[in-house]
PyMOL commands that place a pseudoatom at each C-alpha (Angstrom):
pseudoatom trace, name=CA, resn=UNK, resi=1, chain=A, elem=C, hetatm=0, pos=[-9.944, 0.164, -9.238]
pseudoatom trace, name=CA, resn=UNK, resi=2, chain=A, elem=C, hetatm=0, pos=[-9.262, -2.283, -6.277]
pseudoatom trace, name=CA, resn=UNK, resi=3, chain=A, elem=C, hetatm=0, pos=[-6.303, -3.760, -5.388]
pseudoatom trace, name=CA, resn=UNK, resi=4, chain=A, elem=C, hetatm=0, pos=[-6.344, -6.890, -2.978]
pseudoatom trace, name=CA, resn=UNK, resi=5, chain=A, elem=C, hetatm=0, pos=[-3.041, -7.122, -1.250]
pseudoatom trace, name=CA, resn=UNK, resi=6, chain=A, elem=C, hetatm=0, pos=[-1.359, -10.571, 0.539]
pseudoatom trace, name=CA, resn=UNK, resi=7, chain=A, elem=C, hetatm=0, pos=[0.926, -9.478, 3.190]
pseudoatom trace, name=CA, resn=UNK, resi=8, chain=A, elem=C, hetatm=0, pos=[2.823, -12.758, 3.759]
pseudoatom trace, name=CA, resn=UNK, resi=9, chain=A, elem=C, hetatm=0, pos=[5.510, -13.449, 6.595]
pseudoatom trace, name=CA, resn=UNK, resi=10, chain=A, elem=C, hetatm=0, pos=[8.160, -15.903, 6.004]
pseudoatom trace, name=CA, resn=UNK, resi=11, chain=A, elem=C, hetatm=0, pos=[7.944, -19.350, 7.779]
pseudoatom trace, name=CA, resn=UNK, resi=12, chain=A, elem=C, hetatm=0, pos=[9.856, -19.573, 10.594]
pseudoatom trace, name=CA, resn=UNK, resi=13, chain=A, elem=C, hetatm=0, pos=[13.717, -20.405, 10.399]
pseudoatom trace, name=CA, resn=UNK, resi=14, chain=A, elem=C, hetatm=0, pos=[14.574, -23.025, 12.769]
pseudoatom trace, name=CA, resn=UNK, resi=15, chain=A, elem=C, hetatm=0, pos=[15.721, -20.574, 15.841]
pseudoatom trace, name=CA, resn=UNK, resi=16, chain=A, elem=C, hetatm=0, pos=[13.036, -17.890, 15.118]
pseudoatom trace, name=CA, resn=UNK, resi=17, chain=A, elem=C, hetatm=0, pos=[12.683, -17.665, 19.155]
pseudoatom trace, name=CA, resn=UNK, resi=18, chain=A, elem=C, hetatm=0, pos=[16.281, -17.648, 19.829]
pseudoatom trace, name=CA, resn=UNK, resi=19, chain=A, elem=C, hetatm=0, pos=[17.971, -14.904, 18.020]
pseudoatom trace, name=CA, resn=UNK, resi=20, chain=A, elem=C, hetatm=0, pos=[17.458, -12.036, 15.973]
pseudoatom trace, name=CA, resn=UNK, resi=21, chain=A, elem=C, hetatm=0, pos=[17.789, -12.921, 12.134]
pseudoatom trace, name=CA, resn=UNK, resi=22, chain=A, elem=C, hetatm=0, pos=[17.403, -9.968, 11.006]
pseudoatom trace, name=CA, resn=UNK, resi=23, chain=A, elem=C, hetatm=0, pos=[19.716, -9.393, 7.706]
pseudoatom trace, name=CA, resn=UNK, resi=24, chain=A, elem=C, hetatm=0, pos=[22.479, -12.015, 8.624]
pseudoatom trace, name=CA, resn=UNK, resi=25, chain=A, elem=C, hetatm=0, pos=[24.012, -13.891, 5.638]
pseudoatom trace, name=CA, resn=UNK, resi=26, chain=A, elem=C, hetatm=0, pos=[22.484, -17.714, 5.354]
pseudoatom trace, name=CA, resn=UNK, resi=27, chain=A, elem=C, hetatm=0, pos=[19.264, -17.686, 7.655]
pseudoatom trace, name=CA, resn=UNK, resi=28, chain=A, elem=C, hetatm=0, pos=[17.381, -20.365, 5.884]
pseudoatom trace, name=CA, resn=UNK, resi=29, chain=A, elem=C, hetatm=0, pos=[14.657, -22.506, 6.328]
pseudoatom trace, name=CA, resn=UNK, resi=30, chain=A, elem=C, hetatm=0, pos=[15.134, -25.553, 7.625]
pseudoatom trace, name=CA, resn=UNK, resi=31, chain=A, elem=C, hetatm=0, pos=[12.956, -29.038, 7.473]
pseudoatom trace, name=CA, resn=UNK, resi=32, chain=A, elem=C, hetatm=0, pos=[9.952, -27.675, 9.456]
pseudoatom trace, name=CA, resn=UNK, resi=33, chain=A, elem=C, hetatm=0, pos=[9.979, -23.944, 8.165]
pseudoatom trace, name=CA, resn=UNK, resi=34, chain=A, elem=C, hetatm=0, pos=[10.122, -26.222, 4.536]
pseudoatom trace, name=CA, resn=UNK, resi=35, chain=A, elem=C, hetatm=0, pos=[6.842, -28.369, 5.715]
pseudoatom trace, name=CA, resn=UNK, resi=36, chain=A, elem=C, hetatm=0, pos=[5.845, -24.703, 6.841]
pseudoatom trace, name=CA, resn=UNK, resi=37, chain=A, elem=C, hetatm=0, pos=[6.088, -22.951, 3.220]
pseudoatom trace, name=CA, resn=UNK, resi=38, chain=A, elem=C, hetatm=0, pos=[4.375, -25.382, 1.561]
pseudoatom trace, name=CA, resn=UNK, resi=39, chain=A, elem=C, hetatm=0, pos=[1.437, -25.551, 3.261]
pseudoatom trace, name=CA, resn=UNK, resi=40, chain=A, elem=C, hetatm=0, pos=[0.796, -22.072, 2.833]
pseudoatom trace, name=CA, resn=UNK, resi=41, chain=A, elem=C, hetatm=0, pos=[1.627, -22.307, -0.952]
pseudoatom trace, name=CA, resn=UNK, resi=42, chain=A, elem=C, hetatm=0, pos=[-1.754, -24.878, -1.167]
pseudoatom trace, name=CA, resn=UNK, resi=43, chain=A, elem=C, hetatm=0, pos=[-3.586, -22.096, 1.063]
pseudoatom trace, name=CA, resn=UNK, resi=44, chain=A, elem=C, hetatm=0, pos=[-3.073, -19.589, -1.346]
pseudoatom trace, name=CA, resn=UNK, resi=45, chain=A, elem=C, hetatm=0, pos=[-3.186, -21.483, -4.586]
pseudoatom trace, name=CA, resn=UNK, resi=46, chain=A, elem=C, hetatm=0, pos=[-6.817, -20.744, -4.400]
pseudoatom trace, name=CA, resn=UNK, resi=47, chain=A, elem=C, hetatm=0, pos=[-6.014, -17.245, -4.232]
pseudoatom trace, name=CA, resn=UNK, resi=48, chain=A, elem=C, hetatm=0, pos=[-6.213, -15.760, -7.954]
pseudoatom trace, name=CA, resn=UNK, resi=49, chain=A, elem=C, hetatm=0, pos=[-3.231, -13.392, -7.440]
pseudoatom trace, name=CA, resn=UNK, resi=50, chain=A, elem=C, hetatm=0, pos=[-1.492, -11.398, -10.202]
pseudoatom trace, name=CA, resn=UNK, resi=51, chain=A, elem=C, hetatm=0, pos=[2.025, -11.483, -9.115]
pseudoatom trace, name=CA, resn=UNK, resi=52, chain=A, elem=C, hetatm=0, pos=[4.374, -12.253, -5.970]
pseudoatom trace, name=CA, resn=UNK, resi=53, chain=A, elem=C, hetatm=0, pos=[7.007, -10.083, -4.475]
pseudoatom trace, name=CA, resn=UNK, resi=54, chain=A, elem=C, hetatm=0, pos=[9.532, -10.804, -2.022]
pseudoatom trace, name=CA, resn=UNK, resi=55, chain=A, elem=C, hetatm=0, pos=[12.291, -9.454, 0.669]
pseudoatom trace, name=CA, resn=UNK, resi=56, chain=A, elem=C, hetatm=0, pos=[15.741, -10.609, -0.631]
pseudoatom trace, name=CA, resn=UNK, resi=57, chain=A, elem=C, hetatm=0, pos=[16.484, -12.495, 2.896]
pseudoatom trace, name=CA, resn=UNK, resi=58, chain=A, elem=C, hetatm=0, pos=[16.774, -16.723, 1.956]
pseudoatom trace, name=CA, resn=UNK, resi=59, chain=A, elem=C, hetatm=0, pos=[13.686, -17.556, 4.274]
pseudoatom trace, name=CA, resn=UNK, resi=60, chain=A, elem=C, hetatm=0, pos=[11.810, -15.180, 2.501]
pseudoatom trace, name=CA, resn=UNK, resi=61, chain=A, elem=C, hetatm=0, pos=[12.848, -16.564, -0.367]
pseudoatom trace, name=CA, resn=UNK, resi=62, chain=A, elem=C, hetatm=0, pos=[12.389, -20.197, -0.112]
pseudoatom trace, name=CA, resn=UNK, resi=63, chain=A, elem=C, hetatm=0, pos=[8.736, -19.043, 1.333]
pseudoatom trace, name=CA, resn=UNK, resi=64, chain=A, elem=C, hetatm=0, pos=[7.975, -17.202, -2.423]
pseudoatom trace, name=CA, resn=UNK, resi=65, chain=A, elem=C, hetatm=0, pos=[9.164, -20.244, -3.616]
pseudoatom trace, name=CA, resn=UNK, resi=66, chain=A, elem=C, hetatm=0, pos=[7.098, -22.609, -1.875]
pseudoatom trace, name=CA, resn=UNK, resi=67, chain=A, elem=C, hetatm=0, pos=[3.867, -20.342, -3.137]
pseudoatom trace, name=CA, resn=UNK, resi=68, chain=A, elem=C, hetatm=0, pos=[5.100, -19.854, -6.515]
pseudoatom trace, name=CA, resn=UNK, resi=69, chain=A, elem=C, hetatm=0, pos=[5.363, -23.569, -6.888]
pseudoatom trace, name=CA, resn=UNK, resi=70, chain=A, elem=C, hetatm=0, pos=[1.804, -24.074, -5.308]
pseudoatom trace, name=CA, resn=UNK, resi=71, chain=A, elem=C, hetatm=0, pos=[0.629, -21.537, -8.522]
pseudoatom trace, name=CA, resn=UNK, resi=72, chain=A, elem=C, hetatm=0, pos=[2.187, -23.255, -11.544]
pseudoatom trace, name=CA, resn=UNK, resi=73, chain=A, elem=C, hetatm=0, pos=[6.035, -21.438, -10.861]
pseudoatom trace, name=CA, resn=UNK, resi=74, chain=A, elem=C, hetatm=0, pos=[5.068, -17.804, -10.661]
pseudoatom trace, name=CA, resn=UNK, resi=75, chain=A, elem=C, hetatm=0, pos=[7.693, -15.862, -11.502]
pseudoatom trace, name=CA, resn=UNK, resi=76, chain=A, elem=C, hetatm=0, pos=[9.016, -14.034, -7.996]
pseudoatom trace, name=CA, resn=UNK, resi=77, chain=A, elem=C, hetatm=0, pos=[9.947, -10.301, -8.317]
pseudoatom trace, name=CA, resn=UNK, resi=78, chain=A, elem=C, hetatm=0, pos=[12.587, -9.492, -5.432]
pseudoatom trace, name=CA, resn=UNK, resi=79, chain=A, elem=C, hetatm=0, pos=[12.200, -5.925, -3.912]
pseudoatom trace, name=CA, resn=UNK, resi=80, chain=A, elem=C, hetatm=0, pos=[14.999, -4.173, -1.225]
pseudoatom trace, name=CA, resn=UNK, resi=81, chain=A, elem=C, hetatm=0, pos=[11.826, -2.096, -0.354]
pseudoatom trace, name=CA, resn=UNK, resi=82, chain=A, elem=C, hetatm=0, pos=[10.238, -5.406, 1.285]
pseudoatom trace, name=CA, resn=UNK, resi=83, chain=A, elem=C, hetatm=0, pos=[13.453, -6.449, 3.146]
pseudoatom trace, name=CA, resn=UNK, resi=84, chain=A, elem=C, hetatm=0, pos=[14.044, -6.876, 7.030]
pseudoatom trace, name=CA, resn=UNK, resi=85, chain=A, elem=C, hetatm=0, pos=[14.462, -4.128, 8.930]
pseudoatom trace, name=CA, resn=UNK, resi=86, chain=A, elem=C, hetatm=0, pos=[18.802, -3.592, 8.997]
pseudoatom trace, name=CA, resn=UNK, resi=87, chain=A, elem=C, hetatm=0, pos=[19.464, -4.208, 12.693]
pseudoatom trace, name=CA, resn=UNK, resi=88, chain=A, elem=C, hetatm=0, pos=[23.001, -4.102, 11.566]
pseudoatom trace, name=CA, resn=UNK, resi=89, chain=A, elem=C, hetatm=0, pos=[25.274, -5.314, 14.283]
pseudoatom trace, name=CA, resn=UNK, resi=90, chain=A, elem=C, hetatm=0, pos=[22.181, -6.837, 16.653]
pseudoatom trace, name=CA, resn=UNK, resi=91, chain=A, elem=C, hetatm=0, pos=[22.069, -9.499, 13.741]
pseudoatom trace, name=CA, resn=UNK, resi=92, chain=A, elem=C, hetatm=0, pos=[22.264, -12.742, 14.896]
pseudoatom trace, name=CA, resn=UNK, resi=93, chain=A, elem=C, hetatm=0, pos=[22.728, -12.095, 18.199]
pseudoatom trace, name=CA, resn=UNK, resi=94, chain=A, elem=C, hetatm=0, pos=[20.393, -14.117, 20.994]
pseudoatom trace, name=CA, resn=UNK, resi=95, chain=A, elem=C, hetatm=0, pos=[17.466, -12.163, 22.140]
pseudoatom trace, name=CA, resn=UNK, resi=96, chain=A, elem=C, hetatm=0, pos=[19.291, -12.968, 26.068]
pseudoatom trace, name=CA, resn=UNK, resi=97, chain=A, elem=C, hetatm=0, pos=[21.967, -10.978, 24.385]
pseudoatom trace, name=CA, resn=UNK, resi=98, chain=A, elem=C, hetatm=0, pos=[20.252, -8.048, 23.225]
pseudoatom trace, name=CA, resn=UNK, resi=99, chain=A, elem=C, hetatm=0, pos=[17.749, -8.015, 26.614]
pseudoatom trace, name=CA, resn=UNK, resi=100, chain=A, elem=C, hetatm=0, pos=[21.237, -7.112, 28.522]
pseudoatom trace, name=CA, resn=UNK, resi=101, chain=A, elem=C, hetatm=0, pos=[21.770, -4.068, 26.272]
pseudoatom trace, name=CA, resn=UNK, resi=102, chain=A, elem=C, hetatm=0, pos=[19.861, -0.837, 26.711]
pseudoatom trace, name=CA, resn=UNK, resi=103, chain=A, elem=C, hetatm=0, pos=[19.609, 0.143, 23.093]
pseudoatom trace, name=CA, resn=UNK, resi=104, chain=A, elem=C, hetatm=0, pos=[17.659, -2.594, 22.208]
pseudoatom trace, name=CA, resn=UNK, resi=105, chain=A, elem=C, hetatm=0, pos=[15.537, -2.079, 25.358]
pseudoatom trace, name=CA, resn=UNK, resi=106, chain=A, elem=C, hetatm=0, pos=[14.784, 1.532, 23.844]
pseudoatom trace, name=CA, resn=UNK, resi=107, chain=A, elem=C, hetatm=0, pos=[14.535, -0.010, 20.946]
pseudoatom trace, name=CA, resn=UNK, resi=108, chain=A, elem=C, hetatm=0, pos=[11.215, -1.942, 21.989]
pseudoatom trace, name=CA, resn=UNK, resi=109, chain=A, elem=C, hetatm=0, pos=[10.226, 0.765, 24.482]
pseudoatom trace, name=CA, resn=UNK, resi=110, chain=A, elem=C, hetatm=0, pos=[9.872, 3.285, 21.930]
pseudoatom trace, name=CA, resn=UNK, resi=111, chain=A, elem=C, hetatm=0, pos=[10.107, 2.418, 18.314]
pseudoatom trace, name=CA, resn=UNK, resi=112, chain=A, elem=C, hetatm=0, pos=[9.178, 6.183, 16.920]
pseudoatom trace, name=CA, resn=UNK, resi=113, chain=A, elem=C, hetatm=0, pos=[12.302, 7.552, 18.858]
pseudoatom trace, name=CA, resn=UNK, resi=114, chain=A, elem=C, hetatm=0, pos=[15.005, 4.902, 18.295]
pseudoatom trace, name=CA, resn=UNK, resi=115, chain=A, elem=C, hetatm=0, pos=[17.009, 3.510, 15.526]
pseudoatom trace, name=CA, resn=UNK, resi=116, chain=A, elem=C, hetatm=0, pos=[19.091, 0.532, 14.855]
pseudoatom trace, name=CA, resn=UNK, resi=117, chain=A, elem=C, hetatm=0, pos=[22.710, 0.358, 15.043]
pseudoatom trace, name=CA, resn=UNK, resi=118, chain=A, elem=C, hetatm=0, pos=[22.541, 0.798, 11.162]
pseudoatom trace, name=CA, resn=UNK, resi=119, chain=A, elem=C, hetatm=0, pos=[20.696, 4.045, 11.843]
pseudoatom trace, name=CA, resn=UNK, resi=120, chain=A, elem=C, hetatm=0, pos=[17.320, 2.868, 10.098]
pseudoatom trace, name=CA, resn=UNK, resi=121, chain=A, elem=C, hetatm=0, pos=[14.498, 3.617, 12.117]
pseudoatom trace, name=CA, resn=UNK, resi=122, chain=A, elem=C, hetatm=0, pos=[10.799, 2.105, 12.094]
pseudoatom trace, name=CA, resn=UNK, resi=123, chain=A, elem=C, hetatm=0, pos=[9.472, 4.803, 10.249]
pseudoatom trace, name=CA, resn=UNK, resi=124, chain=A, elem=C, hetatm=0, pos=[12.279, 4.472, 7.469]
pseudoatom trace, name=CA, resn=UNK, resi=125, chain=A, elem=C, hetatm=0, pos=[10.890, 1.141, 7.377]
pseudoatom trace, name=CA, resn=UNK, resi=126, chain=A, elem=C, hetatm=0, pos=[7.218, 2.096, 7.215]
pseudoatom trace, name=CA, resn=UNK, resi=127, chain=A, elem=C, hetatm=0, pos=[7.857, 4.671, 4.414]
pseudoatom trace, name=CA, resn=UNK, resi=128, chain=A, elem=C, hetatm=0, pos=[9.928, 2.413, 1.954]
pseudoatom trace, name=CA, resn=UNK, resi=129, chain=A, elem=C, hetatm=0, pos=[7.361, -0.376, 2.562]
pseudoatom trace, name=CA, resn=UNK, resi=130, chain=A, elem=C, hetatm=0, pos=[4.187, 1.738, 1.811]
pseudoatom trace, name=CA, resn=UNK, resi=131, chain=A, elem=C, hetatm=0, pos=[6.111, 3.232, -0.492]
pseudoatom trace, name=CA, resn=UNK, resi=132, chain=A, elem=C, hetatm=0, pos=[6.609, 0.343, -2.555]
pseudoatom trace, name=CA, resn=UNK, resi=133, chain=A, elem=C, hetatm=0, pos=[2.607, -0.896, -2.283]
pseudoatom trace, name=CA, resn=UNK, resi=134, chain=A, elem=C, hetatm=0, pos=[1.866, 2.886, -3.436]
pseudoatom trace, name=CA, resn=UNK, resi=135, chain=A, elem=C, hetatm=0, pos=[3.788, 2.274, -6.657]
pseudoatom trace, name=CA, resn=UNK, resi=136, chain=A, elem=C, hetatm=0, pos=[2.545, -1.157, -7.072]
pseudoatom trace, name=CA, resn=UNK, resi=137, chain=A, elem=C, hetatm=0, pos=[-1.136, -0.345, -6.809]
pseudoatom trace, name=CA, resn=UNK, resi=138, chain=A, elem=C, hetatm=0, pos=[-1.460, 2.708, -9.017]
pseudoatom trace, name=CA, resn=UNK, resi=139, chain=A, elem=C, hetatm=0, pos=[-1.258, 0.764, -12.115]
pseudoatom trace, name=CA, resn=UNK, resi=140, chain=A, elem=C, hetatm=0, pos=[-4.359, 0.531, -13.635]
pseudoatom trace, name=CA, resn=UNK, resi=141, chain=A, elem=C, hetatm=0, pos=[-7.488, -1.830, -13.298]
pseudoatom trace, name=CA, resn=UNK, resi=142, chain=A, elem=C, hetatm=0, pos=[-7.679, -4.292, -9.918]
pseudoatom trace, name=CA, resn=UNK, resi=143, chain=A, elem=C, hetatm=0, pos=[-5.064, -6.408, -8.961]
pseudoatom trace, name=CA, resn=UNK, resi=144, chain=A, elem=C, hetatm=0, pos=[-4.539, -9.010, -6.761]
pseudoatom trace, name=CA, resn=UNK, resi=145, chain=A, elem=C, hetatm=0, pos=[-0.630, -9.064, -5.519]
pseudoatom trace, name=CA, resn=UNK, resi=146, chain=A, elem=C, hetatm=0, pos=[1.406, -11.081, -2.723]
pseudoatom trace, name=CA, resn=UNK, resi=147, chain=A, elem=C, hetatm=0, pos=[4.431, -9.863, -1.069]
pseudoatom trace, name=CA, resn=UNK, resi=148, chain=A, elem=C, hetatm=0, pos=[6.275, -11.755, 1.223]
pseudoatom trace, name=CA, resn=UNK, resi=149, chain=A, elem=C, hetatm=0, pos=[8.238, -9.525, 4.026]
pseudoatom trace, name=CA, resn=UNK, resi=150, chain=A, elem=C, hetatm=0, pos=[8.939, -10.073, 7.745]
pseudoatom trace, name=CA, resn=UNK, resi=151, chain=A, elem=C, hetatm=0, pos=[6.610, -9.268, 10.720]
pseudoatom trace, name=CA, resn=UNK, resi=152, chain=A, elem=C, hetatm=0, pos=[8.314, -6.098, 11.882]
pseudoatom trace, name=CA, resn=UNK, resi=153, chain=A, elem=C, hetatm=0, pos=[7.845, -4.842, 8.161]
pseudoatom trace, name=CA, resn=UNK, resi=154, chain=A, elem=C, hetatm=0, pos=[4.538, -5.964, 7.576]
pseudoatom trace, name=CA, resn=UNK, resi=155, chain=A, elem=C, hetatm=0, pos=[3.373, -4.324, 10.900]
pseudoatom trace, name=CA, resn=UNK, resi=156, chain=A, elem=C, hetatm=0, pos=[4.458, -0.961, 9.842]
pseudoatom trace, name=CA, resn=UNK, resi=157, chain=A, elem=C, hetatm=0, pos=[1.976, -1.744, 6.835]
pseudoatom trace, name=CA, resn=UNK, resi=158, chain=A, elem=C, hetatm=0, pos=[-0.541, -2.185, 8.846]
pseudoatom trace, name=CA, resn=UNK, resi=159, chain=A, elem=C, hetatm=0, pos=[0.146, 0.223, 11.539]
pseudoatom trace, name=CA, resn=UNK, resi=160, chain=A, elem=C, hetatm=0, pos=[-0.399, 2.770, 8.657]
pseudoatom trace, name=CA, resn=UNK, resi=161, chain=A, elem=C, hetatm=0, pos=[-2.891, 1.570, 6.960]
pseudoatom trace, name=CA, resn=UNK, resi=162, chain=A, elem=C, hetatm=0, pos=[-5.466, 1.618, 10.737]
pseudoatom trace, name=CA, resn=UNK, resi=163, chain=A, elem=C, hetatm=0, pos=[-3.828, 4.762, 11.598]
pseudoatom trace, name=CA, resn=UNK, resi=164, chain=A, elem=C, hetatm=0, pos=[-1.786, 3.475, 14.386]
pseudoatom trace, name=CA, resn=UNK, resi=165, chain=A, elem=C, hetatm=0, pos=[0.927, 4.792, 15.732]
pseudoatom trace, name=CA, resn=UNK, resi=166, chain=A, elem=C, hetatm=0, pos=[4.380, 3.239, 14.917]
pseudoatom trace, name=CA, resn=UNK, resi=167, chain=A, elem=C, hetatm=0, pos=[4.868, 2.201, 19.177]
pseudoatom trace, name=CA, resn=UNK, resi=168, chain=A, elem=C, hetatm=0, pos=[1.466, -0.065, 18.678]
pseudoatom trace, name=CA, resn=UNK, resi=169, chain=A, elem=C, hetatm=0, pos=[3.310, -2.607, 17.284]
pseudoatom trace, name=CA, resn=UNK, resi=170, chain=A, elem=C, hetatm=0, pos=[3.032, -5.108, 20.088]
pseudoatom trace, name=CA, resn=UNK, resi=171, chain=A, elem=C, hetatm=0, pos=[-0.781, -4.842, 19.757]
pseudoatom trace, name=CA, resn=UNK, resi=172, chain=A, elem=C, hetatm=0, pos=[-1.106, -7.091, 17.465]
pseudoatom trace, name=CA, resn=UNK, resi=173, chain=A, elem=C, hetatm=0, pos=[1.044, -10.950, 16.560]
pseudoatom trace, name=CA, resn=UNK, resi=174, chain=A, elem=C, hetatm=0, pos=[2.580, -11.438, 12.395]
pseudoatom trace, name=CA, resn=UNK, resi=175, chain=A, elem=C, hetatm=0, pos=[3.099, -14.919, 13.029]
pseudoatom trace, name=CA, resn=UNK, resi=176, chain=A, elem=C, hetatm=0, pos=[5.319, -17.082, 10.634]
pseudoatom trace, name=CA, resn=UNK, resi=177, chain=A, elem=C, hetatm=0, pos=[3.592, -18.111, 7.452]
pseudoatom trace, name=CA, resn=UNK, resi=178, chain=A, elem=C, hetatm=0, pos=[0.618, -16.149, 8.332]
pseudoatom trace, name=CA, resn=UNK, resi=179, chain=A, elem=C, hetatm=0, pos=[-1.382, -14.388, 6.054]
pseudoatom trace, name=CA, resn=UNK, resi=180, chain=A, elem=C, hetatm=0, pos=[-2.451, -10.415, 6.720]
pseudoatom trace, name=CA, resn=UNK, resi=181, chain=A, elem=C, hetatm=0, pos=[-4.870, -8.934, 3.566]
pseudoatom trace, name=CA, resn=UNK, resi=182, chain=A, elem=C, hetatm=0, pos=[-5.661, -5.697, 2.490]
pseudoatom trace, name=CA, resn=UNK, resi=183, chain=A, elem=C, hetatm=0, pos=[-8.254, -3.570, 0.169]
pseudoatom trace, name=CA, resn=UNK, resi=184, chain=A, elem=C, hetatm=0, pos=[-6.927, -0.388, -1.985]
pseudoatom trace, name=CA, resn=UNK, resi=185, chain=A, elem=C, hetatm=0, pos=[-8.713, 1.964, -3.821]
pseudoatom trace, name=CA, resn=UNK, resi=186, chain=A, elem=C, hetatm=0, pos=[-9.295, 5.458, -4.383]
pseudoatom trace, name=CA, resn=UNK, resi=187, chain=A, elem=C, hetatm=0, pos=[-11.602, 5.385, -1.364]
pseudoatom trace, name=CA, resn=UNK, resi=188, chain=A, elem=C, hetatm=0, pos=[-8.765, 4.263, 0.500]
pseudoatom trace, name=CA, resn=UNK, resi=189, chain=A, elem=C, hetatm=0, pos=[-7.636, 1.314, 2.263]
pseudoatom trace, name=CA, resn=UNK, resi=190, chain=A, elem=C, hetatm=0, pos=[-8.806, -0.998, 4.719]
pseudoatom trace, name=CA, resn=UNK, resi=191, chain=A, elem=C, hetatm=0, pos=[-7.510, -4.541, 6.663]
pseudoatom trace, name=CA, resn=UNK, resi=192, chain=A, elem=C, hetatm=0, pos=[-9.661, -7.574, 5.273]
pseudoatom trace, name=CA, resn=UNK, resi=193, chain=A, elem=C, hetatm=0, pos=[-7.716, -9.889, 7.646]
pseudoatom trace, name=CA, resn=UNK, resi=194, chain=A, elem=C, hetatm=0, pos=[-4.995, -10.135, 10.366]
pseudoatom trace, name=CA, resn=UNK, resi=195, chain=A, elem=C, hetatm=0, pos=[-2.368, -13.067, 10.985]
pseudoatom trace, name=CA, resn=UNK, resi=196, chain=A, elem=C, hetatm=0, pos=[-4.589, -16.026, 9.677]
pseudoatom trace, name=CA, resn=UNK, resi=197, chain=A, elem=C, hetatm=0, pos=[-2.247, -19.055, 10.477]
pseudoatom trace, name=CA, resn=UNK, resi=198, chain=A, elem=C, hetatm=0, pos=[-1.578, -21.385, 8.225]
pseudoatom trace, name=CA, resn=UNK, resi=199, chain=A, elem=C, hetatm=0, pos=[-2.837, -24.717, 9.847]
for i in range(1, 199): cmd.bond("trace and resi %d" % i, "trace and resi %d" % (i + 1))
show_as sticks, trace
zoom trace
């Protein structure tokens, strides 16, 4: 039993370099992240995948969407475990504003020892994200399944799955609308591919 598994970021929001999304009502996508969507929906309509998951923020929405469409209107399962991580009051703030503030600077100086202002913490993140592709992957026979998250989120997926710790994350880019895959089995897992950018 193999499971092939999509790990698929959002498209980008129209200020995706200017502030910090993060769980803020009424982040969507706007004309560009739209264009953005759909073009990876034909990328992975030649992708024979089972069924598509996604984080309950809009963007990731209208991303699962966008795919779903591109496969005949897939029907889109939406999962809390796949959602951003809750930055609580840093939401929507400009990344100028958090650089000024030194729990966000230990926040991105050392992930495994900090938490949000929400109190969630990287590795709450990691566990209810693996969590979730556990349960999803010990049903029986293969299966070929897309989730869309957000790049902090699907990071901690990988992070785990190479054995990294959870301060590597700047080692490697999530871009928007990229897509990262990976193998499961009872041998294990493994990373088939990392941030392949939709053109």
């Amino acid at each position: 039993m193999t499971s092939t598994i999509y790990l698929l970021r959002h498209a980008a929001h129209d200020q995706v370099a200017n502030y910090l999304a993060g769980r803020a009502p009424g982040v969507q996508l706007g004309p560009d992240g739209l264009a953005q969507a759909e073009r990876l929906g034909t990328r992975l309509a030649r992708e024979p995948f089972d069924a598509l998951f996604a984080s309950p923020r809009e963007r990731a929405q209208q991303t699962a969407a966008a795919v779903a469409a591109a496969r005949g209107n897939l029907p889109i399962e939406t999962v809390e475990a796949l959602d951003e991580v809750n930055f609580g009051s840093w939401s929507g703030c400009t990344f100028t504003e958090l650089g000024k503030r030194e729990d966000w600077r230990r926040w991105n100086a050392l992930r495994s020892m900090a938490e949000t202002p929400a109190g969630e913490t990287m590795l709450d993140v990691q566990r209810r994200a693996i969590g979730f592709i556990r349960h999803i992957t010990t049903r029986p026979g293969d299966a070929r399944l897309a989730l869309v998250s957000h790049a902090d989120v699907i990071r901690a997926i990988v992070g785990h799955v190479l054995g990294l710790p959870i301060d590597a994350w700047q080692r490697f880019d999530i871009a928007p609308a990229s897509i990262t895959t990976l193998a499961i089995g009872e041998w294990g897992a493994k990373l088939l591919t990392l941030n392949e950018i939709t053109p």
